[in-house]
C-alpha positions as CSV (number, residue, x, y, z in Angstrom):
1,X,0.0,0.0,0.0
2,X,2.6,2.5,1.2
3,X,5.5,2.1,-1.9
4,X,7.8,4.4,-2.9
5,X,7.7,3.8,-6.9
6,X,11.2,4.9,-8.6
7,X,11.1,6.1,-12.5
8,X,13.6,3.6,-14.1
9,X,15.7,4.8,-16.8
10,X,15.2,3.3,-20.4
11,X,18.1,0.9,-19.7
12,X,17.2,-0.5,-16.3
13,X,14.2,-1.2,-18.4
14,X,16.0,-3.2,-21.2
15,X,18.3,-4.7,-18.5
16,X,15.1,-6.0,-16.5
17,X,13.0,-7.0,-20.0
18,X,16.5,-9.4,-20.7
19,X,16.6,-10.7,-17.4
20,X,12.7,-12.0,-17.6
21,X,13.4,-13.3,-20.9
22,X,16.5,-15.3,-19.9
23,X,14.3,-16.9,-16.9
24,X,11.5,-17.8,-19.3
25,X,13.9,-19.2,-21.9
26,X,15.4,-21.3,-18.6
27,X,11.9,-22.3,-18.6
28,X,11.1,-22.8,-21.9
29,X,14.2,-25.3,-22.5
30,X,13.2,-27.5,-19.6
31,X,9.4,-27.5,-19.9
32,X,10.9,-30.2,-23.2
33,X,12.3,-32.7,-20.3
34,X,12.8,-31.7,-16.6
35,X,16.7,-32.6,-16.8
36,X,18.1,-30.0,-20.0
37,X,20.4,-32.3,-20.9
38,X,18.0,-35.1,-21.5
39,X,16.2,-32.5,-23.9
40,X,18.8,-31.4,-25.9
41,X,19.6,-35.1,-26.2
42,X,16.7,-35.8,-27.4
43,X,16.8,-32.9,-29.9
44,X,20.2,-34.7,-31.2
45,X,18.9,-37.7,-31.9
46,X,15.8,-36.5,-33.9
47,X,18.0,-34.8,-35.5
48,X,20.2,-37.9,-36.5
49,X,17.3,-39.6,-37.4
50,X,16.1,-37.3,-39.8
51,X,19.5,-37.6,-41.2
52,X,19.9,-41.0,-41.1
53,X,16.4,-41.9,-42.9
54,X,17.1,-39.4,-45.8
55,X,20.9,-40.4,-46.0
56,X,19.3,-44.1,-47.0
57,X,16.4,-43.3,-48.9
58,X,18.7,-41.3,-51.3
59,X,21.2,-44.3,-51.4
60,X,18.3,-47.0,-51.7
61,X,17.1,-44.4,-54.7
62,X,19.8,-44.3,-56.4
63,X,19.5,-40.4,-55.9
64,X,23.0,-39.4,-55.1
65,X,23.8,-38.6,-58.2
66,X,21.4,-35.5,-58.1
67,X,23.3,-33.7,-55.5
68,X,25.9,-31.8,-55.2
69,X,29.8,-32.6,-56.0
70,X,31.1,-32.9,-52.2
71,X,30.2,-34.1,-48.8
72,X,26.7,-35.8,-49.5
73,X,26.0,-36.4,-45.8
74,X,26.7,-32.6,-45.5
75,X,24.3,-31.9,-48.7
76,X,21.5,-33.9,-46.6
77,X,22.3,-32.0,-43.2
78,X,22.3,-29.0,-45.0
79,X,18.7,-28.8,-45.6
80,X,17.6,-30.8,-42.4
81,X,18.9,-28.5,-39.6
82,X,17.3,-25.6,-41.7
83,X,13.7,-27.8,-42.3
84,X,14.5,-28.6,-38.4
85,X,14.8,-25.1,-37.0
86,X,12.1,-23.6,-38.7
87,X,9.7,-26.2,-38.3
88,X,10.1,-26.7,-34.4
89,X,9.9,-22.8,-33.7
90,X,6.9,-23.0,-35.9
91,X,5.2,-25.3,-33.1
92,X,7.3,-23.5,-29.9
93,X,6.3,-19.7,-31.0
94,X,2.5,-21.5,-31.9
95,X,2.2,-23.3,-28.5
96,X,3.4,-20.0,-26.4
97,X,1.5,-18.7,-23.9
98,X,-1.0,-16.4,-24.4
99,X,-2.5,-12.8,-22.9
100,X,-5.0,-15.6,-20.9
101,X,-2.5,-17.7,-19.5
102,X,-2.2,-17.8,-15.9
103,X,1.7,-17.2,-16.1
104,X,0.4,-13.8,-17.0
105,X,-0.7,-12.5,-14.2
106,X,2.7,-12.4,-12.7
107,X,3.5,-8.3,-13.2
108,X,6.9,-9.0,-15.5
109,X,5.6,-11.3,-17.7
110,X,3.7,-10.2,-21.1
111,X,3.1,-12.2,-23.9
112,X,5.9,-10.4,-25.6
113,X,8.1,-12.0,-23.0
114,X,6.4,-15.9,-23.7
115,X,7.2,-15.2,-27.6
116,X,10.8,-14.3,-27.4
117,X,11.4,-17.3,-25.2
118,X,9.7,-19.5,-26.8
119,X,11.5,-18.3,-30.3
120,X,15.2,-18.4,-28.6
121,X,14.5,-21.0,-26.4
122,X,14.4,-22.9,-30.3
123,X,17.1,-21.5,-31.3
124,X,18.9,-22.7,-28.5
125,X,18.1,-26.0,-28.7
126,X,18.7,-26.3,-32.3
127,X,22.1,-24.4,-32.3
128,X,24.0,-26.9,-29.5
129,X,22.7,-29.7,-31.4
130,X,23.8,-28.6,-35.0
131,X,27.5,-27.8,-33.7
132,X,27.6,-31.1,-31.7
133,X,26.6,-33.0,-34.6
134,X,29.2,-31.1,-36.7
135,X,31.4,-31.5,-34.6
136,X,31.3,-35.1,-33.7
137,X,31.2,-35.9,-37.7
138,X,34.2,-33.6,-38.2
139,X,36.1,-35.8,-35.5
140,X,35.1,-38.7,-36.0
141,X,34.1,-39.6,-39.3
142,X,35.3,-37.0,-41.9
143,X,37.2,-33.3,-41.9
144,X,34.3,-30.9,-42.7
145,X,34.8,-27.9,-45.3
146,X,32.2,-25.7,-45.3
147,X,32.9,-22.6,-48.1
148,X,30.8,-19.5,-45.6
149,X,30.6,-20.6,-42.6
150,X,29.4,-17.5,-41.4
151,X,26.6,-16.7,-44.2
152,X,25.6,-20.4,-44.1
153,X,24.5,-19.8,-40.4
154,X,22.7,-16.8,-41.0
155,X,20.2,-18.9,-43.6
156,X,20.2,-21.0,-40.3
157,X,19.0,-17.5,-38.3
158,X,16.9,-16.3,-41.8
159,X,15.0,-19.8,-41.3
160,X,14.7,-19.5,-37.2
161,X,13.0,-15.8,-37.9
162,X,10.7,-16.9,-40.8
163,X,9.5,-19.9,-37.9
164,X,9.1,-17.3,-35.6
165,X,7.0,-15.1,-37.8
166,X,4.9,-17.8,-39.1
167,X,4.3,-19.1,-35.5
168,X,3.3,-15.8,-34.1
169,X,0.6,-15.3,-36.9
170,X,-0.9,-18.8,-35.7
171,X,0.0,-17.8,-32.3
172,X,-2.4,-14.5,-33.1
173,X,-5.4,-16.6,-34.4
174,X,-5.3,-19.3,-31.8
175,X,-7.3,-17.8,-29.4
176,X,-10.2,-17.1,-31.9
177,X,-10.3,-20.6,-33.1
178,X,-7.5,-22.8,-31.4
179,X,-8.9,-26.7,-33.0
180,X,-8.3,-25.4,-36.5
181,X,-5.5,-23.3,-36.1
182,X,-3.9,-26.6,-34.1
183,X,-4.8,-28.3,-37.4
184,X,-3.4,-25.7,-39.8
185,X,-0.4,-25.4,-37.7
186,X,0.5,-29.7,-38.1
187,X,-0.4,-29.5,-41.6
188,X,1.9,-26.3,-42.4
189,X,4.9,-28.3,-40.3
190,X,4.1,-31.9,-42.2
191,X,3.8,-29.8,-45.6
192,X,7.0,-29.1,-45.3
193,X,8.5,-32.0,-45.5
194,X,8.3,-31.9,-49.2
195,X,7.8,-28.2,-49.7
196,X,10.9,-26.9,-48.2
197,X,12.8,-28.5,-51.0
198,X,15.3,-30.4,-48.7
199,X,15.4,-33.0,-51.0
200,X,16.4,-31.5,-54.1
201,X,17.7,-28.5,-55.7
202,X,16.1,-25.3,-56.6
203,X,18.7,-25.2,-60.0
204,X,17.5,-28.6,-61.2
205,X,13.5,-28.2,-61.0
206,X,11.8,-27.2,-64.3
207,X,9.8,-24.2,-64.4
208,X,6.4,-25.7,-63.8
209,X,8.0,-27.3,-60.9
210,X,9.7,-24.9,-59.4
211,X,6.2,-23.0,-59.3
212,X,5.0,-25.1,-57.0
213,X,8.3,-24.7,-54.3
214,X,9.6,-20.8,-54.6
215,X,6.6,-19.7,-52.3
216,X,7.9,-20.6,-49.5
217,X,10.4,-18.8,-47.8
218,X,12.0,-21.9,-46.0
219,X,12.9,-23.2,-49.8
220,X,14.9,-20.2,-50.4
221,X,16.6,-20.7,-47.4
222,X,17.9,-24.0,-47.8
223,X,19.1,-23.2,-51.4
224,X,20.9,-20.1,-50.0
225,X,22.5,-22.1,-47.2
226,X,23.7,-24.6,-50.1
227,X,24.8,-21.8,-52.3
228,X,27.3,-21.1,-49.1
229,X,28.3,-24.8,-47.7
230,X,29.2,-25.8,-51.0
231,X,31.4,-24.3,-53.6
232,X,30.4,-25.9,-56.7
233,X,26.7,-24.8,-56.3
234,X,25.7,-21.7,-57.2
235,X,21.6,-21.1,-56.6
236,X,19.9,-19.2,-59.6
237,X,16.1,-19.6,-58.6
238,X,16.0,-18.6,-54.8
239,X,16.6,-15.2,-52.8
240,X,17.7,-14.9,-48.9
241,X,16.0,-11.4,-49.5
242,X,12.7,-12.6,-50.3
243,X,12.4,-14.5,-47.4
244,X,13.7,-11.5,-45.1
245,X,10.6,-9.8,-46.6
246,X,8.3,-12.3,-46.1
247,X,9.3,-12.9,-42.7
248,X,9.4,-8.8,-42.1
249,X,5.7,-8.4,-43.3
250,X,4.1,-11.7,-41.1
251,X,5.8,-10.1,-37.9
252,X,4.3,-6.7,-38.6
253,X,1.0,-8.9,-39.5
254,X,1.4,-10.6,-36.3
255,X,2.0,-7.7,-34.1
256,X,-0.9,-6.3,-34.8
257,X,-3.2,-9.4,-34.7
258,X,-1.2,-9.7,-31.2
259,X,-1.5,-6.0,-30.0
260,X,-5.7,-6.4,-31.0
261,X,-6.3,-10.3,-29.9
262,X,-4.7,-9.2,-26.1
263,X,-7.4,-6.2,-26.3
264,X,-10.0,-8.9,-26.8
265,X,-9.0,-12.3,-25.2
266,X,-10.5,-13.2,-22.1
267,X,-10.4,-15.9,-19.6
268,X,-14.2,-16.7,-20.2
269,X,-14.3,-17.4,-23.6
270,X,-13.5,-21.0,-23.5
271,X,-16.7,-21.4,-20.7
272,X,-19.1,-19.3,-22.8
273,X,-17.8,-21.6,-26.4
């Protein structure tokens, strides 16, 4: 009752706003398992998996010869890390917690809060395992050589943000129909598995083909991120910039869908529905 409130200066504000976010990405990362370790274990081997069952369906297809001159495990890895990272912050942005969660009530915590550490909370998980895979295949199977290191990981970040934007706009419309949005958001995430063009490359598609893949953003990731592993591919048919738009113009969408939806949402809806 009797408080003294102090005006805090703009950085004692960022400072506190990074400090909330690190706690919920703390809680974020071990909502997955209750030991972290466990979880990012876990992560790894889905991971491996992924790369294991496309390594042999390629061999068993006989389509090796289709990729590109170099590493082919690295060719494969290549697009699942980027079909990975976007894909699970798709479903970690998607299942945050909204302006009717209890968590909410807590005076620090906003939904702008839940987002972030939900979307880095991803990122985290995904980062540690792609260098400990890397890593362990670079000692112990075969030197790696990757041409940009550098602008290869940012197609990793470009993919991370274009998850993120996608997941807030589903995030957005959840509360106004949360079964069909649930719905949209699987069948989005298990579209992709053809759709983001993991499989094949963007320079050997014919034009009616190629129709069908260059609308999505995570496509023109993974052809980028190709275009800068490897040196003897150059991509023609994808962009890094179109995807930076795309992503730009769903977070402004979702923003505002976000900024209107916490105006609206309240506790009651799901008793009067």
């Amino acid at each position: 009752m009797f408080q003294i409130r102090t005006k805090k200066t703009w950085f004692s504000n960022v400072v506190s706003l990074f400090e909330v976010v690190f706690h919920s990405v703390v809680r974020s990362v071990r909502s997955k398992h209750n030991n972290a370790l466990i979880a990012l274990a876990m992560n790894i081997m889905q991971a491996v998996m992924f790369v294991a069952v496309f390594y042999f369906m390629f061999s068993i297809l006989g389509m090796r010869g289709s990729a590109i001159r170099g590493d082919f495990l690295l060719y494969v890895m290549s697009g699942i890390f980027l079909f990975l990272t976007h894909t699970k912050t798709v479903g970690a942005v998607a299942g945050a917690e909204g302006p009717a969660s209890p968590m909410m009530q807590h005076a620090p915590m906003n939904t702008m809060v839940a987002i972030l550490s939900a979307a880095l909370g991803s990122l985290y998980i995904q980062t540690v395992s792609l260098f400990l895979i890397l890593f362990v295949y670079h000692v112990a199977f075969t030197p790696l050589e990757i041409e940009q290191p550098i602008q290869a990981y940012g197609m990793i970040l470009l993919s991370w943000v274009t998850g993120a934007a996608v997941g807030l706009v589903f995030l957005v419309l959840k509360p106004w129909a949360p079964g069909v949005v649930g719905i949209m958001t699987t069948i989005y995430q298990r579209a992709n598995m053809i759709a983001s063009g993991k499989m094949f490359l963007a320079n050997t598609l014919p034009s009616f083909l190629l129709a069908m893949f260059d609308w999505n953003p995570l496509f023109h990731c993974i052809d980028q991120a190709r275009g800068f592993v490897f040196i003897n591919y150059n991509p023609h048919y994808s962009n890094w910039e179109y995807a930076a738009w795309v992503a730009l113009t769903l977070v402004m969408i979702g923003l505002m869908g976000e900024f209107y939806t916490r105006r609206h949402v309240s506790i009651s809806w799901n008793a009067r529905r």
